[in-house]
C-alpha positions as CSV (number, residue, x, y, z in Angstrom):
1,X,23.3,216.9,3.3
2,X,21.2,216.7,0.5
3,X,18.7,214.0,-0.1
4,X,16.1,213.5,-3.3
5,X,14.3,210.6,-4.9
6,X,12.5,210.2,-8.0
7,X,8.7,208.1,-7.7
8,X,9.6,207.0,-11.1
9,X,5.8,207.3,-12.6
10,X,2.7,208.5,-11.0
11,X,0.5,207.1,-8.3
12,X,-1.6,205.7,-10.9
13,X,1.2,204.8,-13.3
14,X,2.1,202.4,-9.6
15,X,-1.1,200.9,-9.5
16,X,-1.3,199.9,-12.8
17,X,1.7,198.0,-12.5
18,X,0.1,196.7,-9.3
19,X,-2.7,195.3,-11.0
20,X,-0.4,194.1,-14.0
21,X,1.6,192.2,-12.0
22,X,-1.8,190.6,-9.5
23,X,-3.3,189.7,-13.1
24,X,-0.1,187.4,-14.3
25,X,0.3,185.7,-11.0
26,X,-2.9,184.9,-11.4
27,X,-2.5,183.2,-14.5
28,X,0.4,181.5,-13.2
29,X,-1.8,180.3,-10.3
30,X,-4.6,178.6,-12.5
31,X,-1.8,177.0,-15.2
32,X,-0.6,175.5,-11.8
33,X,-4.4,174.2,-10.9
34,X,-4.6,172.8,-14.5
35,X,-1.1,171.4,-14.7
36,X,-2.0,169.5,-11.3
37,X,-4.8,167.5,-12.0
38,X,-3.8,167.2,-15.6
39,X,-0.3,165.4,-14.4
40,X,-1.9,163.5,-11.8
41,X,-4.3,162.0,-14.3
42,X,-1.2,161.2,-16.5
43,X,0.6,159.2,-13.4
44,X,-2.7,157.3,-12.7
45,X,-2.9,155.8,-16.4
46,X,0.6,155.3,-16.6
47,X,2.4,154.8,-13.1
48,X,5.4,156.3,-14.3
49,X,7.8,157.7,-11.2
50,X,9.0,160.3,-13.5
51,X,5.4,161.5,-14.0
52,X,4.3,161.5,-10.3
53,X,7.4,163.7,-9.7
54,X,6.1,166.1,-12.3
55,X,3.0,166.2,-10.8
56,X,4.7,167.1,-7.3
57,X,6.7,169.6,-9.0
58,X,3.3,171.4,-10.1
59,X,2.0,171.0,-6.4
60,X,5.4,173.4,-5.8
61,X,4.2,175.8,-8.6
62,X,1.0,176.0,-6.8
63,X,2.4,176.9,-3.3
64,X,5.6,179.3,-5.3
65,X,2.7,181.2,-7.3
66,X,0.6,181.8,-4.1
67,X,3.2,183.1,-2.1
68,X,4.6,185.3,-4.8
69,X,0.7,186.4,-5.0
70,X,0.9,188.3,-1.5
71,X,4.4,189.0,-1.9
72,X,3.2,191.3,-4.8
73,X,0.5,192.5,-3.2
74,X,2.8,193.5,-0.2
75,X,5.7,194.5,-1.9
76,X,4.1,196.9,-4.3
77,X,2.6,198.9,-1.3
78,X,3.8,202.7,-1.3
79,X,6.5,203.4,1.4
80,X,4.9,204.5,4.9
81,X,6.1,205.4,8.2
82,X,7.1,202.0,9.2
83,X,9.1,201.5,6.0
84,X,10.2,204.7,5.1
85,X,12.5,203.1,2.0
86,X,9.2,200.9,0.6
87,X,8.4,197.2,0.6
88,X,10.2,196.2,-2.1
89,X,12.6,193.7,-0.8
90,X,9.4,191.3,-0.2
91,X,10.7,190.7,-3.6
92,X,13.9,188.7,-2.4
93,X,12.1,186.8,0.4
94,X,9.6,185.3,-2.6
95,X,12.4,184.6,-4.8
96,X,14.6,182.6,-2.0
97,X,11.8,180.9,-1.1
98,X,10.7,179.7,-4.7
99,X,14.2,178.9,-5.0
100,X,14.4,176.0,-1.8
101,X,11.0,174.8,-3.0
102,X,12.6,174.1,-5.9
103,X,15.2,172.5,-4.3
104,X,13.1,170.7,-2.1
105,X,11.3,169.4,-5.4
106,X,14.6,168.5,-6.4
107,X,15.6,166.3,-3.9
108,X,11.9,164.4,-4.1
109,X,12.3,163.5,-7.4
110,X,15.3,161.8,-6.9
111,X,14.1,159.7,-3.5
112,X,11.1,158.5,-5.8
113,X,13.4,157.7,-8.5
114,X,16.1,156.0,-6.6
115,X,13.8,153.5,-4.9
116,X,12.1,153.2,-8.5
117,X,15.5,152.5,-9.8
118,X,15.7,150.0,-7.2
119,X,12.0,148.3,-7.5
120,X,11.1,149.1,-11.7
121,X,7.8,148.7,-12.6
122,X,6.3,148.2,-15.8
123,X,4.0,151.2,-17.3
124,X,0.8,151.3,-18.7
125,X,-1.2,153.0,-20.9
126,X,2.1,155.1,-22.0
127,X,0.6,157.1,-25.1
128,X,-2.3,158.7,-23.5
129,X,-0.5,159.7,-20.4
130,X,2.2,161.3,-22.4
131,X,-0.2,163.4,-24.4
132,X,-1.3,164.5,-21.3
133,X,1.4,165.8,-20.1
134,X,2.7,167.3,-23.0
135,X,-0.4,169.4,-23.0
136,X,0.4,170.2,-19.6
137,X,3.6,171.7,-20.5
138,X,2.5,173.3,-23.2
139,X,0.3,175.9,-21.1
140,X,3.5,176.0,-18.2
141,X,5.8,177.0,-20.8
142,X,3.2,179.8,-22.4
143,X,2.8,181.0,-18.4
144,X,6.4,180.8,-18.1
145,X,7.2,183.2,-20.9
146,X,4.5,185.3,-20.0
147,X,6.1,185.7,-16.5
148,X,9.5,186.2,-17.4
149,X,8.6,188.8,-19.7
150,X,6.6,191.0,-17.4
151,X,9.1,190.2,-14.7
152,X,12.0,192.0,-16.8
153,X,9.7,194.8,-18.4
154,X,8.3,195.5,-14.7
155,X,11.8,194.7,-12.7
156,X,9.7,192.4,-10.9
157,X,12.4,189.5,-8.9
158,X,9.5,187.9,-8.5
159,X,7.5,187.3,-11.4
160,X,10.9,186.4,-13.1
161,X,11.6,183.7,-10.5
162,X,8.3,182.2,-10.3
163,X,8.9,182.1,-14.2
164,X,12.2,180.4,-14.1
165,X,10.9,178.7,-11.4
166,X,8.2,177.3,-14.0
167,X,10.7,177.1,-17.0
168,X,12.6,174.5,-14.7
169,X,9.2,172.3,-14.6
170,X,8.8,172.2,-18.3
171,X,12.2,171.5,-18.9
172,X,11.9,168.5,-16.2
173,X,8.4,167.5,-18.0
174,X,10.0,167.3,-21.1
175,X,12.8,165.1,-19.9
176,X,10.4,162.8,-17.9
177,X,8.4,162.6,-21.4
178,X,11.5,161.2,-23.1
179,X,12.3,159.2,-20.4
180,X,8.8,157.4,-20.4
181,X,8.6,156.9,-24.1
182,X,12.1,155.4,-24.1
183,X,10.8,153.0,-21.5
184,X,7.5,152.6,-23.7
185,X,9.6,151.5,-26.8
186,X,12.3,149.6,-25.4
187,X,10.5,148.2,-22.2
188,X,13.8,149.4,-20.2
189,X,11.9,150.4,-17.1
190,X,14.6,151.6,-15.0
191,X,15.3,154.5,-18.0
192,X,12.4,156.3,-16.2
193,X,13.8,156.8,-13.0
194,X,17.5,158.2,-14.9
195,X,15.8,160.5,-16.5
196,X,14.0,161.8,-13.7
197,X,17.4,161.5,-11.5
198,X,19.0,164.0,-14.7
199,X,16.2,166.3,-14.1
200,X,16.4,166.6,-10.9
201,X,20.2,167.9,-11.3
202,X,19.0,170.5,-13.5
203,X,16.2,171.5,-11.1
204,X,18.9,171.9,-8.3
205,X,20.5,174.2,-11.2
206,X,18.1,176.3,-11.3
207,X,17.1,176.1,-7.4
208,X,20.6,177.1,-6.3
209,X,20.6,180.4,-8.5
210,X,17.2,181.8,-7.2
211,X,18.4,181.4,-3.2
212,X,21.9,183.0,-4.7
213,X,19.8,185.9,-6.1
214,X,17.9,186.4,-3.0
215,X,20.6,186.1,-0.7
216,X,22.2,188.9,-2.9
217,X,19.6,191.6,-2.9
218,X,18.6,190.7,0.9
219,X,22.5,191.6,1.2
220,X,22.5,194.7,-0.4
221,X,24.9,193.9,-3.5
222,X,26.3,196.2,-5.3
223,X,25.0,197.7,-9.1
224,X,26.5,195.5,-11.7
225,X,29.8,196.7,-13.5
226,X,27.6,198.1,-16.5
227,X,25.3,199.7,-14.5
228,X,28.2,201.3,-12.2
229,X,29.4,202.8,-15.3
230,X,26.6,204.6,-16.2
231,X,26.7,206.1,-12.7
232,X,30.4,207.2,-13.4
233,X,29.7,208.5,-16.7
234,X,27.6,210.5,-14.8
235,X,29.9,211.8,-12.3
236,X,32.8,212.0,-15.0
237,X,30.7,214.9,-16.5
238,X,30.3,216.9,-13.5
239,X,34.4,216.9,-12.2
240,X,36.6,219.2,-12.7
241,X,39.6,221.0,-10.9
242,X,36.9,222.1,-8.2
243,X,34.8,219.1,-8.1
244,X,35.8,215.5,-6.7
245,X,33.6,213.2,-5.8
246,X,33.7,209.5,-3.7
247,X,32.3,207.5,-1.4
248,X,29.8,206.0,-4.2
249,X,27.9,203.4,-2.8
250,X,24.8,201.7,-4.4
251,X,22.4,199.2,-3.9
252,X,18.5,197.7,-5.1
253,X,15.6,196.5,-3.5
254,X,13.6,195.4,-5.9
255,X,12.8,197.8,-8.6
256,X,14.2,200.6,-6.8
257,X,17.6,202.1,-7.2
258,X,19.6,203.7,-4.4
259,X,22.9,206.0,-5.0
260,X,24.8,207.5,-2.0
261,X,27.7,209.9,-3.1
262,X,29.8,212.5,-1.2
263,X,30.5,215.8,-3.6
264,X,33.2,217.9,-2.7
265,X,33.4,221.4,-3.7
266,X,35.7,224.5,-2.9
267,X,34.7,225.2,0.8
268,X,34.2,229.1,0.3
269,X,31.3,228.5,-2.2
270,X,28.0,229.7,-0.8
271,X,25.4,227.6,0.2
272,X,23.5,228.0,-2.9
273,X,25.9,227.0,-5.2
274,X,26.7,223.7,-3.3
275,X,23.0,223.1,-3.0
276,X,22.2,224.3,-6.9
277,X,25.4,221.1,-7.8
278,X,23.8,218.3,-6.3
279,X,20.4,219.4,-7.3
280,X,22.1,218.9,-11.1
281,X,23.8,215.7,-10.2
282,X,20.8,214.2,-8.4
283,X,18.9,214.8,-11.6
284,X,21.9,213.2,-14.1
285,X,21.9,210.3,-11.7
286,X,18.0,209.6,-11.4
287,X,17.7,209.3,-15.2
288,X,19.9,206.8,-15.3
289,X,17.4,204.2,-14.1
290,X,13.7,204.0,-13.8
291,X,13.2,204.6,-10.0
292,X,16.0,205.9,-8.2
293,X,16.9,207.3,-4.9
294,X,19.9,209.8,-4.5
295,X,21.6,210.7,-1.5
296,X,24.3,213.3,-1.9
297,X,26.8,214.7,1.2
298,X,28.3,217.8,0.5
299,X,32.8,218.8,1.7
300,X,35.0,220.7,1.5
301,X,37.3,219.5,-0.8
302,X,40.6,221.3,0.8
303,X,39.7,219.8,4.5
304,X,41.6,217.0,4.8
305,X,39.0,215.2,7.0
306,X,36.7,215.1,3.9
307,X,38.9,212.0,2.4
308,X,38.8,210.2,5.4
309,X,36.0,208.0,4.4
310,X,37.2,207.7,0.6
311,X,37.0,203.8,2.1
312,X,33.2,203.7,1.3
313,X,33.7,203.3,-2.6
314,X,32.9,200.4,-3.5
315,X,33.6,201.0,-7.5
316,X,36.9,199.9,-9.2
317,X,37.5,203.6,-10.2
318,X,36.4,206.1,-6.9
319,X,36.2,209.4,-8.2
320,X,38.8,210.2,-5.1
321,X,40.4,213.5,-6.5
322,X,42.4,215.8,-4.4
């Protein structure tokens, strides 16, 4: 058997990531401190339902951001004897957790709105309180994108789901907004908690595909089908009447890439030439992604016994031969 892996960067190419990654959460943790007092001021003027659920939501932010905060700084740690494979899937745990925050959010809204649509009462000071908020989601929204986009340039799970996470909150400030100023111009006060009950669907939206996403990569999904390709193209280039290959099996945890593949090769090749192969096909295979592991087993391709496990692909095209 032949094993390699590629540190994809340096040790200090790593920590600057690191400390990339520690300096947005941080920004996302003091939009969240703002955003709170800034939304609770906006439900004491007002006494909007919809508002005071905003304002919980931002309480949510606070705790999401936090834990995605040591999740970072855990996750980010080089691999040691204890975790011999790294700590990124600390990755997964923070995004399934944002996600049943949100959730959790989710269903709060609609308790306060459902016994608001049951008791209305009438708002005050509706213009000022708005402005407020507005503001406030002005600088979530700017933290939001600002997440998501180091997220996807870092593969970071968890900076993109604390920034989903926020881009869920302005989109339910915005609608809580609208639903307030209708109620402000029409003086129909039960519009404020439907608006909050519609946002609170969304919310659950957006919830229900962060604990899908975590539940995935604690699973060990699959690569995607474009990504699988690559990984075939790969192999494609390598086969030939004396070289099969199966058994391809990948998964990620977090940034990281893992490849397992068996090669089989004539079994009177020496052990230099087999070795020489998958030193080639490790290195085809690690460029194809930005940190990848490769694990290559060597056959005989004439031994029968070598296709008994042609059951571990897990692609819609094993490279099977024989």
């Amino acid at each position: 058997m032949s094993e390699a892996s590629a540190a994809g960067g340096t040790d200090s190419g790593g920590e600057a990531r690191r400390k990339r990654l520690i300096r947005v959460i941080s920004v996302s943790i003091t939009v969240a401190v703002l955003t709170i007092g800034m939304k609770l001021a906006a439900w004491l003027l007002t006494g909007s339902v919809g508002l005071l659920s905003d304002a919980a939501e931002s309480v949510v932010n606070l705790v999401a951001a936090g834990v995605a905060l040591i999740v970072i700084l855990w996750s980010t740690r080089p691999a040691d004897e204890d975790h011999t494979y790294g700590h990124e899937k600390a990755d997964y745990l923070s995004a399934g957790l944002e996600g049943a925050l949100i959730l959790l959010a989710a269903v709060t809204i609609a308790y306060a709105a459902i016994e608001r649509l049951i008791h209305p009462v009438e708002l005050n000071s509706v213009g000022i309180g708005l402005a407020i908020s507005a503001a406030a989601s002005v600088l979530n929204l700017l933290a939001a994108r600002l997440l998501i986009r180091t997220g996807e340039e870092e593969t970071s799970l968890v900076l993109v789901a604390d920034g989903r996470h926020l881009m869920a909150d302005v989109i339910t400030s915005a609608g809580v907004i609208v639903g307030v100023a209708l109620v402000w111009l029409t003086g129909l006060e039960r519009l404020d908690p439907v608006i909050a009950l519609v946002v609170a669907a969304n919310i659950i939206r957006t919830g229900t595909g962060l604990v899908s996403d975590s539940m995935s990569g604690l699973m060990d999904k699959a690569l995607p089908e474009d990504e699988l390709q690559k990984v075939s193209q790969v192999l494609d280039g390598f086969e030939s009447d004396d070289i099969r290959f199966h058994a391809l099996r990948t998964r990620r945890a977090g940034r990281r890439t893992f490849i397992s593949i068996h090669v089989l090769v004539p079994g009177n090749w020496s052990v230099k030439q087999g070795h020489d192969l998958l030193e080639r096909v490790e290195e085809d295979l690690r460029a194809c992604f930005e940190q990848t592991t490769v694990f290559t087993h060597l056959e005989p391709i004439e031994d029968p016994v070598s296709f008994a496990d042609t059951g571990l692909d897990r692609t819609s095209n094993p490279h099977t031969g024989g």
